[in-house]
C-alpha positions as CSV (number, residue, x, y, z in Angstrom):
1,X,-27.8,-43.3,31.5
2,X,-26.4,-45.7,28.7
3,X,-29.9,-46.5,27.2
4,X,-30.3,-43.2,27.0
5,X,-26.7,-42.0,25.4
6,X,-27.6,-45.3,22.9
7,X,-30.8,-44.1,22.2
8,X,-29.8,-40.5,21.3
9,X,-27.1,-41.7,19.3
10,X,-29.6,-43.9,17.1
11,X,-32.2,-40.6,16.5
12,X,-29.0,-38.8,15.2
13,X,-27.6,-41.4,13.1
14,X,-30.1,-43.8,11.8
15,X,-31.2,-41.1,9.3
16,X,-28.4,-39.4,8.5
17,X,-26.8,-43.4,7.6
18,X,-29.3,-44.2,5.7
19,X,-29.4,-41.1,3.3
20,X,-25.4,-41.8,3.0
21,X,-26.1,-45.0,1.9
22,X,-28.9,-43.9,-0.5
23,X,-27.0,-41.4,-1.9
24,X,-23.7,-43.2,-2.5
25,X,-26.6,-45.7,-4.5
26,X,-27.9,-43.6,-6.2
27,X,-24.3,-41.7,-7.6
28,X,-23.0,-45.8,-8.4
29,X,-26.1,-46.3,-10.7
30,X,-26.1,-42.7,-12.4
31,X,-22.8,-41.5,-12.3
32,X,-24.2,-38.0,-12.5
33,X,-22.0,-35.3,-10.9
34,X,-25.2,-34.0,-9.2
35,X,-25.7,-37.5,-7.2
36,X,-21.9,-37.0,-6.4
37,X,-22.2,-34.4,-4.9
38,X,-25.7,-35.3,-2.7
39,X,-23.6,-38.1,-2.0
40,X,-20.7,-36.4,-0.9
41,X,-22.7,-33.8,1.3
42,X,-24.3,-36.6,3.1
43,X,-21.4,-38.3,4.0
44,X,-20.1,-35.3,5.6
45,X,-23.1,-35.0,7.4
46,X,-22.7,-38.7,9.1
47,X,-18.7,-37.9,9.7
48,X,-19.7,-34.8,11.5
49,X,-21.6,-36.2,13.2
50,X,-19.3,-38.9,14.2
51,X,-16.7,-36.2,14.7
52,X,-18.5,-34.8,17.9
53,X,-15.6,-34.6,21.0
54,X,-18.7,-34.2,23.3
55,X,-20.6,-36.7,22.5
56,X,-17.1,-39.2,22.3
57,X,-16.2,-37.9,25.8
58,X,-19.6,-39.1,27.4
59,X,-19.4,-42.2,25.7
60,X,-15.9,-43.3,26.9
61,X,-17.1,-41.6,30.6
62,X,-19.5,-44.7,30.6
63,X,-17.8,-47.6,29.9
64,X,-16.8,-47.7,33.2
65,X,-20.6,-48.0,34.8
66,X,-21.1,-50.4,31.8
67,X,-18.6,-52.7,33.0
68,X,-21.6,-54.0,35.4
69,X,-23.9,-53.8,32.4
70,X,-25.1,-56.7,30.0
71,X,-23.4,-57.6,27.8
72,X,-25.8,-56.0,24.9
73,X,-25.9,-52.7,26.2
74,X,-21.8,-52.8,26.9
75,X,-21.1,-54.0,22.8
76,X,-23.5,-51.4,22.0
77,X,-21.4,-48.8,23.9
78,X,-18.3,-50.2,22.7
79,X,-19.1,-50.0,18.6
80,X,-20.4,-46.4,19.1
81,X,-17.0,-45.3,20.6
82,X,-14.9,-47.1,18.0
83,X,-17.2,-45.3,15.2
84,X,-16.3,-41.7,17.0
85,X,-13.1,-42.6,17.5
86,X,-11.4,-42.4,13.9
87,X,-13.7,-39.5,13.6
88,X,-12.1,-37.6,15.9
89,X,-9.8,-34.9,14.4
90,X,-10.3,-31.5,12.6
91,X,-13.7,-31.0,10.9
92,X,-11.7,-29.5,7.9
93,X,-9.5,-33.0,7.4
94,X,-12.2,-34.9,7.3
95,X,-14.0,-32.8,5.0
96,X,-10.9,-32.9,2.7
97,X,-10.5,-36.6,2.8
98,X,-14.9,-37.0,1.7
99,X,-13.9,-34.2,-0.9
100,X,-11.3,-36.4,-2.7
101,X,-12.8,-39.9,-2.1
102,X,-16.3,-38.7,-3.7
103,X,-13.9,-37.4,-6.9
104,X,-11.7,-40.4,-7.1
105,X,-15.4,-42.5,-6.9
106,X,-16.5,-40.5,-9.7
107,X,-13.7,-40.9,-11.8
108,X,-13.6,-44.6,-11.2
109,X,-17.2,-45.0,-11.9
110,X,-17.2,-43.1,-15.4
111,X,-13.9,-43.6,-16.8
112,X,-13.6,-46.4,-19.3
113,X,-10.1,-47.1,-21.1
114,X,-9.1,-47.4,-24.4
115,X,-7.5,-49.7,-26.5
116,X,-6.6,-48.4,-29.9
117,X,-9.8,-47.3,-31.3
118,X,-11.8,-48.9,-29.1
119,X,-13.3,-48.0,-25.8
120,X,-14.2,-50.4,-23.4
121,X,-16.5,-51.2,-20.3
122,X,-15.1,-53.4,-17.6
123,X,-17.2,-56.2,-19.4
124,X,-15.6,-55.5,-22.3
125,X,-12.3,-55.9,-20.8
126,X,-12.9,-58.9,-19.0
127,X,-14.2,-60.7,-22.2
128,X,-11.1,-60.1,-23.9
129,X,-8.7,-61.1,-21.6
130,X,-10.7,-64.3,-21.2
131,X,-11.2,-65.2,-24.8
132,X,-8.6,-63.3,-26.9
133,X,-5.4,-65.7,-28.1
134,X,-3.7,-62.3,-29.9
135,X,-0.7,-61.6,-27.0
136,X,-0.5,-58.2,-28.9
137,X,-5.2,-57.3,-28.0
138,X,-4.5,-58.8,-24.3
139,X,-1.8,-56.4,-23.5
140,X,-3.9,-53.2,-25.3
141,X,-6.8,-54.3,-23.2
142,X,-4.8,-55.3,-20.3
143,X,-3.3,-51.3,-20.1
144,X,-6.5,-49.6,-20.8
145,X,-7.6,-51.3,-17.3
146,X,-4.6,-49.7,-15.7
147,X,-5.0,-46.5,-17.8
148,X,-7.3,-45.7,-14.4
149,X,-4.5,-45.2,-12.4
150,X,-2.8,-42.6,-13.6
151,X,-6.4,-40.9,-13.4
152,X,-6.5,-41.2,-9.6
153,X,-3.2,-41.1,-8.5
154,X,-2.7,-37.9,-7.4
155,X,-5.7,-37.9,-5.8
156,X,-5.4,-41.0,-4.0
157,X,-1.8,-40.0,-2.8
158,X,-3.3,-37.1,-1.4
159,X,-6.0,-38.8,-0.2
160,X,-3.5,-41.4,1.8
161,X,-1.7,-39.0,3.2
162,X,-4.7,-36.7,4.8
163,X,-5.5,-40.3,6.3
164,X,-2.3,-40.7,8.0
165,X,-2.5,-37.2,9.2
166,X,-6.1,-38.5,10.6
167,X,-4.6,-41.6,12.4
168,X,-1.7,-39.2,13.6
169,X,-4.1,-37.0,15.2
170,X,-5.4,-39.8,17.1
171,X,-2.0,-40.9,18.3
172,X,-1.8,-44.3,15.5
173,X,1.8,-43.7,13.5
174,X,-0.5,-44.3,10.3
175,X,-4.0,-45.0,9.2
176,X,-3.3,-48.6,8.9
177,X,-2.9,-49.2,12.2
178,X,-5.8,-47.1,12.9
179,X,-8.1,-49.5,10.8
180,X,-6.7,-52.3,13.1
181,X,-8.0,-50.4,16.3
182,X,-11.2,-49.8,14.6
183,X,-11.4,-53.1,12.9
184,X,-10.9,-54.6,16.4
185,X,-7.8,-56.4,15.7
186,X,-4.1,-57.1,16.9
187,X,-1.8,-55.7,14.1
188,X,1.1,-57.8,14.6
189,X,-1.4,-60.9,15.1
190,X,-3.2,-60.6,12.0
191,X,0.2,-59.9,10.0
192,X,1.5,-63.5,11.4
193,X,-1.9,-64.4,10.0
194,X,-0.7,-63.8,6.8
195,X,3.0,-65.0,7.6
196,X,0.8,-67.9,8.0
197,X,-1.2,-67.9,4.8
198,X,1.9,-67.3,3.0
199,X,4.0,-70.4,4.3
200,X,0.7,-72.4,3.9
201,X,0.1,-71.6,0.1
202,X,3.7,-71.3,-1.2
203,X,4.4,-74.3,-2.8
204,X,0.9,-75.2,-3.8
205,X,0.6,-71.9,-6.1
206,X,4.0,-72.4,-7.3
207,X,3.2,-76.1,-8.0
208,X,-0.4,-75.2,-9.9
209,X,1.0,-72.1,-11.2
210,X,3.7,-74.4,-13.0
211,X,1.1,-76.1,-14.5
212,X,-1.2,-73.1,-15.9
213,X,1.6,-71.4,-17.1
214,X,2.6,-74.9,-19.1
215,X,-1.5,-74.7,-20.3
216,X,-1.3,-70.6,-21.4
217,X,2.1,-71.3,-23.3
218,X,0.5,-73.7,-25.3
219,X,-2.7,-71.7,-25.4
220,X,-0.4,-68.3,-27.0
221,X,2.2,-70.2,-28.4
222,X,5.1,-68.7,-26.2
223,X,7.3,-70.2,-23.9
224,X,6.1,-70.2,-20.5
225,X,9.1,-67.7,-19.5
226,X,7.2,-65.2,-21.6
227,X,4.2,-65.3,-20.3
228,X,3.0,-61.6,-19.4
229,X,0.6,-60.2,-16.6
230,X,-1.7,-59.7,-19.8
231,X,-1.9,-63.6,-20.2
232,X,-3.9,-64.6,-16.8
233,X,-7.5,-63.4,-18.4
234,X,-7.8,-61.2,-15.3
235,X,-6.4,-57.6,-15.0
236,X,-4.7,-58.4,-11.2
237,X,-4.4,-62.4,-11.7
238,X,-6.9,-62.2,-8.7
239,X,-9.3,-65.3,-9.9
240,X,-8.0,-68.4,-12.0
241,X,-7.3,-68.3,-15.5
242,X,-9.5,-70.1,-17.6
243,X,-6.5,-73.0,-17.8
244,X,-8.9,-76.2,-17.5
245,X,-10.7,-78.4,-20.1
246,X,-14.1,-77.7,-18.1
247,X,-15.5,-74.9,-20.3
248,X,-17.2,-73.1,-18.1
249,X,-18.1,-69.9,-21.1
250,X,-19.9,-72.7,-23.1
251,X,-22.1,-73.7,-19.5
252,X,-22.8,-70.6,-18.6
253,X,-23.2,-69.0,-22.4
254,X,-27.6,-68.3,-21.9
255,X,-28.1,-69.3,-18.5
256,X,-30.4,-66.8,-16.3
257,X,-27.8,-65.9,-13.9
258,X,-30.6,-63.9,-11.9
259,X,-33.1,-66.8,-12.3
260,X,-30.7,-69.6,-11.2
261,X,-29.4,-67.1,-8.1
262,X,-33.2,-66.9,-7.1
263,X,-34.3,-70.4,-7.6
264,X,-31.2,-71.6,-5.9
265,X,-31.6,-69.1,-2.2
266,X,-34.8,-69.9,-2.0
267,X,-33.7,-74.1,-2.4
268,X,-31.5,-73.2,0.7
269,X,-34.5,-71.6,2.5
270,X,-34.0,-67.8,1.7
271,X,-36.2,-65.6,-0.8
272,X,-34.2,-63.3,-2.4
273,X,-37.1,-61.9,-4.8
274,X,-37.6,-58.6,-3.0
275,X,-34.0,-57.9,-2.9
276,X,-33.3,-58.5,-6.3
277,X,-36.6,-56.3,-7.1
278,X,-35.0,-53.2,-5.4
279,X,-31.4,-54.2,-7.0
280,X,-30.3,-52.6,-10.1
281,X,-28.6,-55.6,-11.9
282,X,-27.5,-54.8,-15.5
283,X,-24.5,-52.3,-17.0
284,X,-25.0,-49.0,-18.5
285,X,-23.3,-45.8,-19.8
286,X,-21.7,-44.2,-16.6
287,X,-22.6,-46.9,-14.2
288,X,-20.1,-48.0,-11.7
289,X,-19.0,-50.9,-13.3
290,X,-18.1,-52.8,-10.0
291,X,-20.7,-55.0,-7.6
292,X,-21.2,-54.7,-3.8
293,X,-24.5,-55.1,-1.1
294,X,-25.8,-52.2,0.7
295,X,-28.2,-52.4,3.7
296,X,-29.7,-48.8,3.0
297,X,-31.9,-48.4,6.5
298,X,-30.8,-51.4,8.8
299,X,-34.7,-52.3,8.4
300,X,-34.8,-54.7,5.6
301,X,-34.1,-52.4,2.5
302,X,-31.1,-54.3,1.6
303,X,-30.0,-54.3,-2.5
304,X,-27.7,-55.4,-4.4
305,X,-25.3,-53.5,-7.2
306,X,-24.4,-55.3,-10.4
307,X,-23.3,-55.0,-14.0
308,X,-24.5,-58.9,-14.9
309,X,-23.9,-61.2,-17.8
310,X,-24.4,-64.7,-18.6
311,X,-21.3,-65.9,-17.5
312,X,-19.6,-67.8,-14.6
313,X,-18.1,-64.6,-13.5
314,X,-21.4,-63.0,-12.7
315,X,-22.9,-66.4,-11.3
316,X,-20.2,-66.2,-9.0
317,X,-19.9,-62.7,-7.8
318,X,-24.0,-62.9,-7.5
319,X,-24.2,-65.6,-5.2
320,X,-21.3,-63.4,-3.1
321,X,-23.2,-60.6,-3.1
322,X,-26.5,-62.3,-2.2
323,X,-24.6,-63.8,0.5
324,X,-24.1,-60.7,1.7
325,X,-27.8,-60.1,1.5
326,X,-29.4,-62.7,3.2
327,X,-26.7,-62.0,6.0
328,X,-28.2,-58.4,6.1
329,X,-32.1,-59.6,5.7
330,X,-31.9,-62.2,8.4
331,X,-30.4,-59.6,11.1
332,X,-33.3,-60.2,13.3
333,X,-35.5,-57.6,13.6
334,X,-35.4,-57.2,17.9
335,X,-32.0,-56.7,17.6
336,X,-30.7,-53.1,18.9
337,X,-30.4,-50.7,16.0
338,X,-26.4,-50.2,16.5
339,X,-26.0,-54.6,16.8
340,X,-28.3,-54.9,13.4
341,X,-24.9,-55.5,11.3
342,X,-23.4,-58.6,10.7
343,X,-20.9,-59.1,13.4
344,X,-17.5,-58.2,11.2
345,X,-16.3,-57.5,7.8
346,X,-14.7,-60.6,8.0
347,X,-18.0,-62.8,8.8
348,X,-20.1,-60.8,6.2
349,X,-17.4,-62.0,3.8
350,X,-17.0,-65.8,5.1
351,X,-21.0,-66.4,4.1
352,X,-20.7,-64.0,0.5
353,X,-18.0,-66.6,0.1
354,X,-19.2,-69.7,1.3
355,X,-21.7,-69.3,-1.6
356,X,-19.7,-67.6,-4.1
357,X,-17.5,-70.6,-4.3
358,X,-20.6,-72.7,-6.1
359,X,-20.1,-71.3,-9.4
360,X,-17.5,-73.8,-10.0
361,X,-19.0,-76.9,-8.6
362,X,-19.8,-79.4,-11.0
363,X,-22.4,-81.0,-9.5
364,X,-24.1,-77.4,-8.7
365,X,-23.6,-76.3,-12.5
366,X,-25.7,-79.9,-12.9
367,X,-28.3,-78.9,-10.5
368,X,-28.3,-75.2,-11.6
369,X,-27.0,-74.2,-14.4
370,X,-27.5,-77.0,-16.8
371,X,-24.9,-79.5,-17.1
372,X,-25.5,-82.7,-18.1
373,X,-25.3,-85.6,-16.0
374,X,-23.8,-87.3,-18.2
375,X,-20.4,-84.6,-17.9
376,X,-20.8,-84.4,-14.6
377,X,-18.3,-87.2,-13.9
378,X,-16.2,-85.9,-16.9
379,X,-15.0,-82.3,-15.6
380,X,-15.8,-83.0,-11.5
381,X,-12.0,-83.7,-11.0
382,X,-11.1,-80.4,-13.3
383,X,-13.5,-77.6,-11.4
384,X,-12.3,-78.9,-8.2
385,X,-8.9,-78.8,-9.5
386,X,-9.8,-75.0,-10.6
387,X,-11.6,-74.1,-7.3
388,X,-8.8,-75.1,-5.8
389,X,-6.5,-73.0,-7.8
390,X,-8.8,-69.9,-7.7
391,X,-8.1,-70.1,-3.9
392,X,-4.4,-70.2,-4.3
393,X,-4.5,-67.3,-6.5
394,X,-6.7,-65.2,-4.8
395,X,-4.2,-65.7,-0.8
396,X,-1.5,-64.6,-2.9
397,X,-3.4,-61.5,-4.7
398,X,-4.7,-60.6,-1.2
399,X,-0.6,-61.2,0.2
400,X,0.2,-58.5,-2.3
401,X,-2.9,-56.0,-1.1
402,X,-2.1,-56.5,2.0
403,X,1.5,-56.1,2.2
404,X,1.2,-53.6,-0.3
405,X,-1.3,-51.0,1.8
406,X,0.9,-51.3,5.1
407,X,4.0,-49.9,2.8
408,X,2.1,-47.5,1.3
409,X,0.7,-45.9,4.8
410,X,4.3,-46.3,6.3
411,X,5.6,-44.5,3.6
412,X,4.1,-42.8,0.4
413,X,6.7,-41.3,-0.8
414,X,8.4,-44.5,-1.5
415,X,9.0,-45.9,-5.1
416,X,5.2,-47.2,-5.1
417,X,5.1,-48.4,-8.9
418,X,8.4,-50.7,-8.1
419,X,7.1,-51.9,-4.9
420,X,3.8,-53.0,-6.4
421,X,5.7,-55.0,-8.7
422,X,7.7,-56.6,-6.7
423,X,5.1,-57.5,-4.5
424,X,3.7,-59.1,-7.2
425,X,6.2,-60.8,-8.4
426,X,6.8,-62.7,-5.4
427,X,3.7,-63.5,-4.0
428,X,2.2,-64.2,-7.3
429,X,4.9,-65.0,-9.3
430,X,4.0,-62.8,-12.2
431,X,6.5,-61.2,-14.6
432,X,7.0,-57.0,-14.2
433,X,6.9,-56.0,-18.0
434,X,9.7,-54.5,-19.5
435,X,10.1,-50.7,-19.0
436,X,6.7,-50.5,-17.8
437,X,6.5,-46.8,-15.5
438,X,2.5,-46.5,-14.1
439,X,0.9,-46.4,-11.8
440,X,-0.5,-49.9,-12.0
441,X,-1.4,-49.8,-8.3
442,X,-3.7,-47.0,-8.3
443,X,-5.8,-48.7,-10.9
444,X,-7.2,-51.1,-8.0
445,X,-10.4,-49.6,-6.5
446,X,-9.7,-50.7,-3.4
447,X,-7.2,-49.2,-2.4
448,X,-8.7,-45.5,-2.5
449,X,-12.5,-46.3,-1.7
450,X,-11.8,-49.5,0.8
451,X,-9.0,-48.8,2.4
452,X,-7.1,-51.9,4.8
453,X,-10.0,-53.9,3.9
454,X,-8.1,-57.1,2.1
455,X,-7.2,-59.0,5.2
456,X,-11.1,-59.7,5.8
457,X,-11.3,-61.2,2.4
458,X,-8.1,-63.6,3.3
459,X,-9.7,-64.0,6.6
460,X,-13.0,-64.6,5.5
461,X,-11.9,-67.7,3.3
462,X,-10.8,-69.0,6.1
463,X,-13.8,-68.8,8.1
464,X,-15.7,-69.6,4.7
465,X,-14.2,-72.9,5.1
466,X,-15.0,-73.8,8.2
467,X,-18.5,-72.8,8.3
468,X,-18.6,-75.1,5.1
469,X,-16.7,-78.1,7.6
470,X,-19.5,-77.5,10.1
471,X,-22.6,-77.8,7.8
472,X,-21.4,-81.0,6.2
473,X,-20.4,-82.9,9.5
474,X,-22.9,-81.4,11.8
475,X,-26.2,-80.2,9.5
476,X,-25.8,-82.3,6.4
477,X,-24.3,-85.1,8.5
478,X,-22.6,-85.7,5.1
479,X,-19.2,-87.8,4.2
480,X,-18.3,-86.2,0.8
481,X,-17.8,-82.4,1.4
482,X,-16.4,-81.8,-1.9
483,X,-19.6,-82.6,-3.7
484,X,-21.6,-80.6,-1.4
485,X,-24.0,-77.9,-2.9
486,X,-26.3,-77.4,0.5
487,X,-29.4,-77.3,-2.6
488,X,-33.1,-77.9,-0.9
489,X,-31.9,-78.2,2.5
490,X,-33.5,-75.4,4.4
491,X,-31.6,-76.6,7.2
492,X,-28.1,-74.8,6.2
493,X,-30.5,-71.9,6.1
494,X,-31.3,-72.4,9.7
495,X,-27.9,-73.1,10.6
496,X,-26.9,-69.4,9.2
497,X,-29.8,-67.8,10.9
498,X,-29.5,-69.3,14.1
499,X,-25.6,-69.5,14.4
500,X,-24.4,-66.7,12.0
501,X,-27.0,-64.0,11.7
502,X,-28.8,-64.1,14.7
503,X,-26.0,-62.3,17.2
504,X,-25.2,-59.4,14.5
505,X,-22.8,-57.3,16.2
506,X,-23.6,-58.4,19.4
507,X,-20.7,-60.6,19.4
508,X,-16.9,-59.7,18.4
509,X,-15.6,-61.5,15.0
510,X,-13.9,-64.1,17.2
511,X,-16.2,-65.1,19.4
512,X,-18.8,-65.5,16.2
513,X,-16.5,-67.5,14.3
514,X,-16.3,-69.8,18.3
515,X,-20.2,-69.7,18.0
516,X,-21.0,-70.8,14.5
517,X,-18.0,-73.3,14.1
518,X,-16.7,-74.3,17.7
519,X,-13.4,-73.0,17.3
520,X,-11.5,-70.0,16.8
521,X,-10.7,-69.1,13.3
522,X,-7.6,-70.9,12.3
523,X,-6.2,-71.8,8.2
524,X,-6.7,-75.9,9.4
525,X,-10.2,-75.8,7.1
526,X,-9.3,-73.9,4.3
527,X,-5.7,-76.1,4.0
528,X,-7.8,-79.2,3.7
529,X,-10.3,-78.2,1.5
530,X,-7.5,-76.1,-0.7
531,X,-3.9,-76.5,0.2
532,X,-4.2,-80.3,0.1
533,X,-3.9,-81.3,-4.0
534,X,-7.4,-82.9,-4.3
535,X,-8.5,-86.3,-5.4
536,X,-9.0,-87.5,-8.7
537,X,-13.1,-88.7,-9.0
């Protein structure tokens, strides 16, 4: 009786998945209108089908029989409850809430600011918050990022509230907590989580932020107690400033980011040719200008979406997203249709990470990217020094995301421009500017197209760091984790296989993290490799 209620579930949704996900491809790399709308039709066609009260009903009739089930056939069951459940509520809601995500998507994807005369790409914007030493360009540049906001804010309120109105339907006093049910976990635990985080990083950001800010002054000629949002070379002070003497532009200025990416996964034992051959890597008019991994079929068509440059910022977020992609191509094949996933948002996110983190390793940038030996030794001390700040900053960006979504679900009708700054003021220490009124918050993707998704960013650094614990003590067998690159050992490619990809979704996010690092997910990792100031070389 469950094989067969699995089995009918997979003929319904296995195609109707995959043409949401080719779809929702296909509108990111036009940006036509007319793939927006095939996109949003075929969404609606997978939440329908999701919204079935029948086909719920049966399912939650047999988890009782299942108790005496294995284990496989009883997580199967389980995921394809949880994926009906949110579903559940009035066909017209739902429909609403796909009509206004697929708009706001749109208007994300094609909208580009302006800055004076000038109208610029994400790129763009990027490069001149990096380079630019004029205070008066970085702020113009700096509020054409934001001038998004005010695009999708009304939409997006709307939008939060028809997904309150969902979770209320359910019996969940908001859509936050809904996501926690879904996401499979304890609301008040993972908040401590971040109570956690918070006490951990504290007074290591504050320290290196001291020390930046000293670096930027100097840099723009102000005192450090004018130092502006506009000043941090990123438009959220999510990733580090560009602060250190290791010159990272100058490394990277030429380098094949796509040729380095491929050379190096296949040095680890993975070979990402295909994937990259079905990618679409470079930016163009109308393009979403963001990157993410799709696994269009849960049979191996797995791409990835990018707007890449020869800089450290697109080394970086490659490797990420090729994380995610070997974690999608090594789902073994046998697996059950509904367990051929990674086994969380949270693990998927630990391995992107785990990798992402090289761009900034001086010995990889030897091995990879270039770098003399010779100034190896010379900038070692800095880029660990930077990683280590880039980890600070990004736990106290995701403290204000996260903090930030469970106000806004609790109430938004709230001041929602004051709270954002205020958030970010004290988790990140940065300065709200004078008789600013916008909606800065609205600006930030994330918050209307991946809603209560931050925590598994947070979380998967954590994990990130203690799968990197576990290959250098008991794969590598290694004493000096911070020089680690895991390049040419196929055998860190095993170790993901075997103990990270190989369960999919077969196992819950805690029990995976128990299974690939033999112990539950804790902060103790990423303290020592982050928190704790590191040595000099």
């Amino acid at each position: 009786m469950i094989t067969a209620f699995l089995k009918e579930h997979v003929r319904l949704v296995g195609p109707l998945a995959q043409a949401a996900a080719l779809t929702q491809w296909n509108a990111a790399v036009s940006g036509d209108p007319a793939d927006y709308e095939a996109q949003r039709q075929a969404q609606l066609a997978l939440e329908t089908l999701y919204s079935d009260p029948e086909v719920f009903a049966r399912g939650r009739a047999l988890r009782a029989p299942a108790a005496a089930a294995p284990l496989r056939l009883r997580r199967q069951l389980d995921l394809v409850v949880l994926a009906h459940l949110e579903k559940q509520v009035a066909p017209a809601l739902l429909a609403r809430i796909i009509e206004l995500q697929n708009e706001i998507d749109r208007r994300f994807s094609t909208f580009r600011g302006t800055a004076g005369e000038r109208t610029l790409g994400e790129n763009d914007l990027r490069q001149i918050l990096r380079t630019s030493a004029d205070s008066r360009e970085l702020r113009q540049a700096w509020e054409a990022g934001k001038q998004v906001g005010a695009v999708v804010q009304p939409l997006l309120l709307e939008v939060v509230k028809l997904r309150n109105e969902q979770a209320q339907q359910l019996g969940y006093g908001d859509f936050f907590s809904l996501q926690m049910a879904v996401q499979e976990f304890d609301e008040a635990g993972l908040l401590q989580r971040f109570d956690v985080l918070d006490a951990l990083t504290g007074d290591a950001f504050t320290t290196a932020k001291a020390g930046a800010d000293a670096r930027l002054a100097a840099r723009y000629a102000i005192d450090p107690t004018a130092l502006q949002p506009w000043h941090y070379h990123n438009p959220f002070f999510q990733e580090c400033p560009e602060v250190f003497a290791a010159d990272l532009a100058a490394i990277y200025a030429g380098v094949d980011v796509l040729d380095v990416a491929r050379r190096y996964f296949a040095s680890v034992g993975f070979d990402v040719s295909e994937i990259l051959a079905r990618s679409d890597l470079f930016e163009r008019p109308g393009k979403n200008p963001h990157a993410f991994c799709t696994h269009i079929d849960r049979q191996g068509d797995v791409r990835v979406f990018a707007n890449v440059r020869s800089d450290e910022y697109w080394m970086g977020t490659l490797l990420h997203e090729l994380g995610h992609a070997v974690y999608d191509q090594g789902l073994p094949a046998e697996l059950p249709y509904v367990l051929r996933m990674p086994a969380h948002t949270l693990t998927t996110e630990a391995v992107a990470m785990l990798f992402g983190r090289l761009s900034k390793s001086a010995p990889w940038m030897h091995e990879w990217a270039g770098l003399p030996a010779a100034r190896v030794a010379g900038i070692e001390a800095e880029c660990r020094q930077m990683l280590q700040f880039e980890q600070l900053v990004f736990s106290r960006w995701a403290q204000v995301m996260v903090r930030f979504e469970r106000a806004l679900y609790r109430d938004p009708d709230q001041d929602l421009d004051t709270l954002w700054w205020d958030l970010t003021e004290r988790y990140q220490g940065l300065r709200r500017p004078e008789g600013r009124q916008a909606p800065d918050w609205a600006a930030k993707y994330h918050l209307a197209m991946v809603p209560v998704y931050y925590h598994n960013y947070a979380l998967g650094e954590w994990m990130a760091s203690q799968l990197h614990e576990t290959i250098v003590r008991d794969v590598l067998h290694a004493d000096d984790a911070e020089k680690i690159t895991y390049s040419g050992s196929a055998a860190v490619g095993a170790y993901l296989r075997q103990r990270v990809f190989a369960p999919g979704a077969e196992l819950e996010w805690d029990e995976l993290v128990a299974f690939a690092t033999g112990r539950p997910l804790g902060p103790e990792a990423f303290a020592a490799q982050f928190v704790t100031p590191p040595r000099d070389s």
